[in-house]
Backbone as CSV, one residue per row, in Angstrom:
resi,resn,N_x,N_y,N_z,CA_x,CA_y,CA_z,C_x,C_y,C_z
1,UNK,31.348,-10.722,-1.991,29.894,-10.659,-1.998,29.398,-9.221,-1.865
2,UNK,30.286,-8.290,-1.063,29.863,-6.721,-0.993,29.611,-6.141,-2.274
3,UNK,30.623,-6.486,-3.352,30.064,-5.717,-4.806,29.326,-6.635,-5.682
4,UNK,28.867,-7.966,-5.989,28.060,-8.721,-6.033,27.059,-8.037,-6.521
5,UNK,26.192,-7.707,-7.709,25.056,-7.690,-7.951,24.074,-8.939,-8.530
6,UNK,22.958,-8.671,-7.876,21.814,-9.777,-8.702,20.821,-8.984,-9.562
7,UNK,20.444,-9.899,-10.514,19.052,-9.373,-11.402,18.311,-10.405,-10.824
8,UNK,16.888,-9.370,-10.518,15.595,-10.084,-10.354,14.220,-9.547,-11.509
9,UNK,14.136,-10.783,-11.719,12.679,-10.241,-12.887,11.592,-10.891,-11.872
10,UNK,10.780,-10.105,-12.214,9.307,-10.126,-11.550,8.539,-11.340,-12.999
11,UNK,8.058,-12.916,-12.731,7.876,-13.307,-13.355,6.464,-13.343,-13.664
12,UNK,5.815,-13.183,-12.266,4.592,-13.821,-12.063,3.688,-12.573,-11.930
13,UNK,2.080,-12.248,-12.087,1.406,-11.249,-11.500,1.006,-11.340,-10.359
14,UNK,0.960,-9.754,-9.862,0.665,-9.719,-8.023,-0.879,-10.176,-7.752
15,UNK,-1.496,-10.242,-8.818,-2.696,-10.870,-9.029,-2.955,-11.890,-7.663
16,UNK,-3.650,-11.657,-6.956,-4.033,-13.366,-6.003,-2.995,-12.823,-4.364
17,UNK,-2.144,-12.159,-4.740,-1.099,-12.048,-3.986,-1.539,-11.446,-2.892
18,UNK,-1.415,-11.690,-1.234,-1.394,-11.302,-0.281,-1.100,-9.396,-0.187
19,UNK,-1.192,-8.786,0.545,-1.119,-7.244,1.038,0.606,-7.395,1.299
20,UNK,1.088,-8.058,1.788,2.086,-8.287,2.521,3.258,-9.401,1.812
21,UNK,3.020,-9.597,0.496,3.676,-9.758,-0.888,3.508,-8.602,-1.453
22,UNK,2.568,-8.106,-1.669,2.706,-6.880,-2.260,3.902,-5.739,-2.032
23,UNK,3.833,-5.475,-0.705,4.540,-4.489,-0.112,6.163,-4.871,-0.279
24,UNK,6.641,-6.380,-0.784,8.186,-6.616,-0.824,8.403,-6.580,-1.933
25,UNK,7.404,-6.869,-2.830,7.972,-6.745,-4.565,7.896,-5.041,-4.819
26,UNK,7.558,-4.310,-4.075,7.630,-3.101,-4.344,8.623,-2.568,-3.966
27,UNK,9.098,-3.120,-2.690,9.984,-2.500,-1.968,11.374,-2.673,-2.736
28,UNK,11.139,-4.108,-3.224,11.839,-4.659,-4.207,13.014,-3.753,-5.228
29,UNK,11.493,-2.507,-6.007,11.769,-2.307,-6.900,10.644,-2.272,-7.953
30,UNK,10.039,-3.213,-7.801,9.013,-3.593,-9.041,7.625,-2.699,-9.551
31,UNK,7.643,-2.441,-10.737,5.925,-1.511,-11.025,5.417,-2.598,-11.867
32,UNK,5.597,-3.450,-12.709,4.742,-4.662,-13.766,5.702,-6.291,-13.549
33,UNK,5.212,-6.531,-14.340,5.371,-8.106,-14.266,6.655,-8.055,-15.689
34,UNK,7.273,-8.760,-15.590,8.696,-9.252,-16.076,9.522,-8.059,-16.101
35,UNK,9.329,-7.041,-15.771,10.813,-6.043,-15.464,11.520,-6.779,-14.543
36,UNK,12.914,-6.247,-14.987,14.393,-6.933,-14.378,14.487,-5.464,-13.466
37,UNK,14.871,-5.788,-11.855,15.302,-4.930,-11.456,17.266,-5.565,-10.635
38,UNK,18.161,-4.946,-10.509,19.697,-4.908,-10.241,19.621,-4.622,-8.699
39,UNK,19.904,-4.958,-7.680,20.587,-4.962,-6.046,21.940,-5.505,-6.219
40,UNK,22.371,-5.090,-4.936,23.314,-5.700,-4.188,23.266,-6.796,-3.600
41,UNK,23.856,-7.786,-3.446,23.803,-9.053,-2.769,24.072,-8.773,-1.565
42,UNK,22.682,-8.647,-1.069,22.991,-8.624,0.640,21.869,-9.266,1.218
43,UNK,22.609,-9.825,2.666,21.025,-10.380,3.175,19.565,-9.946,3.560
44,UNK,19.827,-8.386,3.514,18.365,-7.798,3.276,17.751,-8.533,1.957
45,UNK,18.263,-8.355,0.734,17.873,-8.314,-0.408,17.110,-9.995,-0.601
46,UNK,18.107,-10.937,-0.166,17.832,-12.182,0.112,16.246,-13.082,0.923
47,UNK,16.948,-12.288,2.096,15.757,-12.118,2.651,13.673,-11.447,1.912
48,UNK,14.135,-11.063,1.522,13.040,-10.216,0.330,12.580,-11.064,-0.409
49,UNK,13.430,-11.850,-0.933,13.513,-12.173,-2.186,12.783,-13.806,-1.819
50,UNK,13.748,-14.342,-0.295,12.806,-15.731,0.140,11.329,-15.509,0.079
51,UNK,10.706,-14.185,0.419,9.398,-14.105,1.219,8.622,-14.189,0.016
52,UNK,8.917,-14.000,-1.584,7.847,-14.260,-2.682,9.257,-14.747,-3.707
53,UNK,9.649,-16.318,-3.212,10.375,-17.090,-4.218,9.097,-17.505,-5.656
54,UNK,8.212,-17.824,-5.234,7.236,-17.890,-6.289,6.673,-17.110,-7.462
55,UNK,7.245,-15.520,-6.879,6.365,-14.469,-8.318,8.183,-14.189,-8.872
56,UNK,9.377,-14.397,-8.261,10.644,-14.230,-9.043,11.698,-14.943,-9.375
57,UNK,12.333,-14.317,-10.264,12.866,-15.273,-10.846,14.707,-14.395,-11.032
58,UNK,15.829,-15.212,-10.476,16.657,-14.845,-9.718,18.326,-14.841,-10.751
59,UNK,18.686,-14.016,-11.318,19.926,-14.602,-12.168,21.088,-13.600,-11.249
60,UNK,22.305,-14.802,-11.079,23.627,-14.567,-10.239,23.979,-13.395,-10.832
């Protein structure tokens, strides 16, 4: 799982989205809506990724 990478695409717009969604899709990685950004599989990243399951979209 240490060398493990995931792709995340940003599916949805931050449109509507809380201050505090905002600040994790950025942290993320993300500047627009459907760019793919690459991490490491770690439970930071995971963690991130639970807090706006709704605007992404997650490939192994």
């Amino acid at each position: 799982m240490a060398d493990k990478k995931i792709k995340i695409k940003l599916v949805k717009s931050l449109i509507g989205a809380s201050e505090a969604q905002r600040r994790v899709v950025k942290g993320l990685g993300f500047t627009k809506k459907d760019q793919v950004v690459e991490h490491l599989d770690s439970a930071t990243i995971r963690g991130m990724i639970n807090k706006v399951p709704h605007l992404l979209e997650v490939a192994e």
